[in-house]
C-alpha positions in Angstrom: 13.2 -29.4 -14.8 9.3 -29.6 -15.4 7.0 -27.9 -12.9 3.9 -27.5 -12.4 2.4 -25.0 -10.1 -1.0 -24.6 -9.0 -3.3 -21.6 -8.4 -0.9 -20.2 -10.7 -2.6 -16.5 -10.9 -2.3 -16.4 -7.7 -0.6 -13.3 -5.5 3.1 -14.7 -5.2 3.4 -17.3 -8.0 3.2 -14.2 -10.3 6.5 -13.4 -8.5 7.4 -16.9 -8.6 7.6 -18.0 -12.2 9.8 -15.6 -13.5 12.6 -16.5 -10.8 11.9 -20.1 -11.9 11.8 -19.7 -15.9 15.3 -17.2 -15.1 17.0 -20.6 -14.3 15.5 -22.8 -17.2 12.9 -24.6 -15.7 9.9 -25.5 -17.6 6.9 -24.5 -15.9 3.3 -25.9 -16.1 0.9 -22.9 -15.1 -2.8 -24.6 -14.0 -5.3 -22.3 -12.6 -9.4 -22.5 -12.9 -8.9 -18.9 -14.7 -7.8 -19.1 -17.8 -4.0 -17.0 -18.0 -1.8 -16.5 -21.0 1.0 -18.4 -20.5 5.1 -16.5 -20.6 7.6 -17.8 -22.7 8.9 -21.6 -21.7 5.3 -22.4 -19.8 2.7 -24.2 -20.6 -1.4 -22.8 -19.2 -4.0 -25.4 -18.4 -7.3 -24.2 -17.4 -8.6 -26.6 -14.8 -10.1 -27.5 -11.5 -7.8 -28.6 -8.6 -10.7 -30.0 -8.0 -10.5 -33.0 -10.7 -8.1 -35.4 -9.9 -8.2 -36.6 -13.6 -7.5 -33.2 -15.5 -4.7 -32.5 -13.0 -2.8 -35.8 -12.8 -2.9 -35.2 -16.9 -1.7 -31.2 -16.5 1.1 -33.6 -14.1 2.2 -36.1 -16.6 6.0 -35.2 -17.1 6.8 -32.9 -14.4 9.2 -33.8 -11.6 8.4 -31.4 -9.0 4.9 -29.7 -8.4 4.9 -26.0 -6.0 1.1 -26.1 -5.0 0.2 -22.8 -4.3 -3.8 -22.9 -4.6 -6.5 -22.3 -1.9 -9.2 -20.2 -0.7 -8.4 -18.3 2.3 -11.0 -15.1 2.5 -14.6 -15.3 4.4 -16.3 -15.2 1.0 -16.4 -18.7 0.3 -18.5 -21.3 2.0 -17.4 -24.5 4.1 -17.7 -26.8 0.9 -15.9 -24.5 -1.0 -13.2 -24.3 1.8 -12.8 -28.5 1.9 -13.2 -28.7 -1.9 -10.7 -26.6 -2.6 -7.9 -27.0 0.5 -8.7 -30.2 1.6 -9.8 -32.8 -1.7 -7.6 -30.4 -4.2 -4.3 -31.0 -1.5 -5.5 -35.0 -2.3 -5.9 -34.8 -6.0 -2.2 -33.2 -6.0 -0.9 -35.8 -3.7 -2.6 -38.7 -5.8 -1.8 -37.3 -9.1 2.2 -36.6 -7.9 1.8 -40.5 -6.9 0.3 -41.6 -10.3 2.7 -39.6 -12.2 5.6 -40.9 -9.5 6.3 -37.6 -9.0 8.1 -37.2 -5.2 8.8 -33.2 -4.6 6.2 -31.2 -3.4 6.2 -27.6 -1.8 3.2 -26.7 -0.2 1.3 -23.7 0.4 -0.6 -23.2 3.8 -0.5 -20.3 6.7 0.5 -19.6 10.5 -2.9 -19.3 11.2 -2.8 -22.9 11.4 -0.8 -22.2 14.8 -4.4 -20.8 16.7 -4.9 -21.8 20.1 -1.7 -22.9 20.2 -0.6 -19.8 20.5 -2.3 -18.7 23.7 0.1 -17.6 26.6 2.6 -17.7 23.9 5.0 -14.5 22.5 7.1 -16.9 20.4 5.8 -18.5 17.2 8.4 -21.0 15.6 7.1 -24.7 14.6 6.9 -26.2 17.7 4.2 -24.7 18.7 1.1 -26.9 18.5 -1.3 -26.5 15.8 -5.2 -26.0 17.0 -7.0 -24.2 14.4 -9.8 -21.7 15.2 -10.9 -21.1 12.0 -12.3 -23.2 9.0 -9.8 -22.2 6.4 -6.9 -22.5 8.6 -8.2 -26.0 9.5 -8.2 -26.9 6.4 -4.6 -26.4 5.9 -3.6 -28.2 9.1 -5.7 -31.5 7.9 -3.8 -30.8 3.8 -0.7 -30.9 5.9 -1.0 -34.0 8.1 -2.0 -35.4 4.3 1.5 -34.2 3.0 3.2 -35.8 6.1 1.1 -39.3 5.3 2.4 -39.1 1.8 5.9 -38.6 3.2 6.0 -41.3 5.0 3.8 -43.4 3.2 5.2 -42.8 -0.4 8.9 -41.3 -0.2 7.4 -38.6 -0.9 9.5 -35.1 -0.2 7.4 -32.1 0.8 8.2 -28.4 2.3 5.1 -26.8 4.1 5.4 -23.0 3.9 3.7 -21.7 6.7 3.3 -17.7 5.8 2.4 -14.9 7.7 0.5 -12.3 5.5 1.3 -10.9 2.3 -1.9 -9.1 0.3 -2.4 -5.6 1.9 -4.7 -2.9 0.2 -1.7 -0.3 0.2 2.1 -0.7 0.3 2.3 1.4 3.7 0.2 -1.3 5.3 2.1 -3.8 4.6 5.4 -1.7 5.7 4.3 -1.3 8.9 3.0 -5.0 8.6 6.6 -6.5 8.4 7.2 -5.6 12.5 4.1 -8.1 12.7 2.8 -10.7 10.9 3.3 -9.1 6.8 6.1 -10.0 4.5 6.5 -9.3 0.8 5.1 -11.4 -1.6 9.0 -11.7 -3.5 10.0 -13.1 -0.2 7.3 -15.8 -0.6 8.8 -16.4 -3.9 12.3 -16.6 -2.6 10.9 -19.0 0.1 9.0 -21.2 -2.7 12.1 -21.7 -4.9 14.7 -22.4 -1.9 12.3 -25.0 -0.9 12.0 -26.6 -4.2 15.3 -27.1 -4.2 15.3 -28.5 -1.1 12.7 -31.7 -2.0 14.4 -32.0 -5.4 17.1 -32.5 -3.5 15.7 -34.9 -1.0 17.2 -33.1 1.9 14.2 -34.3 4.3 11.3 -36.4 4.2 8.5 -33.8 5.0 9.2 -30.4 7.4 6.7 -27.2 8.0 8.6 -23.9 8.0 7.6 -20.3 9.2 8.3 -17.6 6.7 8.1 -14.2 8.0 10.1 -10.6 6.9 13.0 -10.5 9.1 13.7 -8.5 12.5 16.1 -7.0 14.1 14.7 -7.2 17.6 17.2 -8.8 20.7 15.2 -10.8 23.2 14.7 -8.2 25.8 13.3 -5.6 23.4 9.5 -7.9 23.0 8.0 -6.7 26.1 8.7 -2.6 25.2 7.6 -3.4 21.9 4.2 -4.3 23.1 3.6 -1.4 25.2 5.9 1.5 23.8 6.9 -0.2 20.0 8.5 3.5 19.1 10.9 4.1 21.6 12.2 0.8 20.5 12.6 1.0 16.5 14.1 4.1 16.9 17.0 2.7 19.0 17.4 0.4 16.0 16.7 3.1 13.0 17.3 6.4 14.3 15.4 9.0 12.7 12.6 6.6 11.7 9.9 7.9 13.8 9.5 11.1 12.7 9.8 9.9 9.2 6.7 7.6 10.0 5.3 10.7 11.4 5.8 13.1 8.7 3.8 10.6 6.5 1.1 10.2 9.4 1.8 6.6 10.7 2.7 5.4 13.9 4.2 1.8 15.0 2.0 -0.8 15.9 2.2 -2.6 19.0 4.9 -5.8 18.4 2.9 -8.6 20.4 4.7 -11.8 18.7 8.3 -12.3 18.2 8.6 -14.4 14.4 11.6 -17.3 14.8 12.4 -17.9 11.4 15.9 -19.5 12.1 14.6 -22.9 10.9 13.8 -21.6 7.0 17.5 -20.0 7.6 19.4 -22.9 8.2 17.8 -25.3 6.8 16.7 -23.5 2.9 18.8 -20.6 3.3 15.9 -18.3 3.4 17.2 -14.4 3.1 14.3 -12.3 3.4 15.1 -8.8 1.5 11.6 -6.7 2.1 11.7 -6.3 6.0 11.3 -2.8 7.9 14.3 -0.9 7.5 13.4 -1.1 3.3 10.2 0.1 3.8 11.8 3.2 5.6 13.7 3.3 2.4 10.3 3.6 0.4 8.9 6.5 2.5 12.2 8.7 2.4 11.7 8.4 -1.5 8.4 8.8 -1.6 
């Protein structure tokens, strides 16, 4: 199958197209920096920014992954709406000029905000009210995807991550009792969910994709005050080993339901807590 993924330099399509080339798809790499394409791909410098250069980087593909944005406090307002808002557009028009119908699409949990006040559970019914201009953004990118769905017959998976770029592999350890996965997961989540719209198992749906915990339901209100006592029930040993290599637990103030990516893709997350335990006994 021909896809083409945007923002295709980014963090986790780097992890991405090698899962997808493993399996013999053909892959259509478009990215405003220029990238030397593997074996089976095809890179196109361009702008998701013009609809007409991307609907022709389209032509032929049945399935597009779109995987670029702006998401750091660098970037201006316009750059925020050019890229996350009229590049979402361009995609969606160019997959309906091309009559292209599976999309998976890129945005964030941030997109959860204020809707998470008084909450300790995050899962997708909670309602979305943004507090920040790039998860905005998103949101508005995603209502977009769900007008296309209905509109067009079009088949779209929103991936709604927690975070995955951390300056140091400990940080992001200690992330995954949080908010942080692993940027493979991300890629396990992408390709699942491609196979998902390909499939036209469901018109449009938004998933949470976290690292995966072992927590029960009355462990979330120790976590929050005494997070330690906790994970050691669960991994024996494992405080003293975070010790040892001077880290502590963080304070757990959110529990993650990802039971929806679960059931419905088959999501498996393999980088969660216990193998970053792994990683510091080896290290």
């Amino acid at each position: 199958m021909k896809i083409l993924i945007t923002g295709a330099r980014g963090n986790f399509p780097l992890a991405l197209i090698p899962r997808l080339t493993a399996v013999g798809h053909e892959l259509v790499l478009f990215d405003l920096a220029p990238m030397q394409a593997p074996d089976d791909c095809i890179a196109i410098q361009g702008d998701i920014r013009d609809g007409i250069a991307l609907a022709m980087a389209m032509q032929g593909c049945e399935a597009v992954i779109h995987a670029c944005g702006i998401h750091t406090d660098a970037h201006n307002y316009d750059d925020y709406y050019g890229i996350n808002l009229t590049g979402t557009h361009n995609v969606l028009r160019a997959m309906q000029l091309n009559g292209v119908k599976a999309l998976v699409f890129s945005s964030t949990e941030l997109v959860l905000g204020d809707g998470m006040r008084g909450r300790r559970l995050m899962d997708e019914h909670v309602p979305c009210i943004p507090t920040h201009v790039f998860p905005l953004t998103k949101y508005m990118a995603e209502d977009m995807c769900r007008f296309y769905a209905r509109k067009h017959g079009f088949h779209i998976a929103i991936l709604r991550y927690g975070a995955f770029f951390a300056a140091d592999w400990k940080t992001a350890g200690l992330g995954r009792l949080n908010n942080w996965l692993d940027r493979d997961d991300v890629a396990q989540a992408n390709e699942l969910a491609l196979g998902a719209v390909v499939a036209e198992e469901f018109a449009c749906e938004a998933f949470l994709i976290h690292s995966a915990k072992p927590f029960a339901d009355e462990d979330w209100p120790e976590l929050e005050i005494n997070p330690e006592a906790v994970i050691e029930r669960y991994y024996p040993g494992s405080v003293e080993l975070l010790h040892a290599h001077h880290l502590r637990a963080p304070r757990v103030h959110l529990r993650y339901n990802i039971d929806k990516a679960i059931t419905t893709l088959g999501y498996d997350p393999q980088y969660n807590f216990e193998q970053f335990l792994s990683q510091l006994r080896r290290s």
